[in-house]
C-alpha positions, 0 to 999 in steps of 0.5 A: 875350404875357404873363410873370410873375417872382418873387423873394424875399430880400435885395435882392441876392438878389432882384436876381440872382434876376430877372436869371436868369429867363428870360421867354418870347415878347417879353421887352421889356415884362419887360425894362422891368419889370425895369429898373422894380424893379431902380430901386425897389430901388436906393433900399430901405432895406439893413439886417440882416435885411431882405429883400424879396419882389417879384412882377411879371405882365403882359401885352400884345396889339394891344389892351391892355397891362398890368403889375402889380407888387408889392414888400413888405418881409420880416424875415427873421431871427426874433425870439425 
């Protein structure tokens, strides 16, 4: 079973961005990685014009399981 997520913005923004994605198959390794980055970003900086932009992947069989996971910082207001 596999599943990806993405979500981009404030951390609130992305915070409910993952709550709402629905994950097909076995969604308890995704509910795991969840739980994962919804911790990461509890403790992210919050200032103004600071967002955030958060993939995950991963994938488990009888053999193997794996989960990638990347968390980057985003300015998004545009200096001038």
């Amino acid at each position: 079973m596999s599943f990806s997520m993405h979500a981009s913005g404030t951390v609130a923004g992305a915070l409910d961005q993952l709550d709402q994605q629905t994950v097909t198959g076995d969604p308890s390794q995704a509910d795991r990685v969840r739980e994962f980055i919804r911790a990461e970003l509890a403790d992210f900086p919050e200032r103004d014009g600071l967002g955030v932009t958060v993939h995950a992947s991963g994938h488990h069989s009888d053999t193997s399981r794996n989960v990638s996971i990347s968390i980057q910082p985003n300015n998004l207001t545009v200096d001038r």
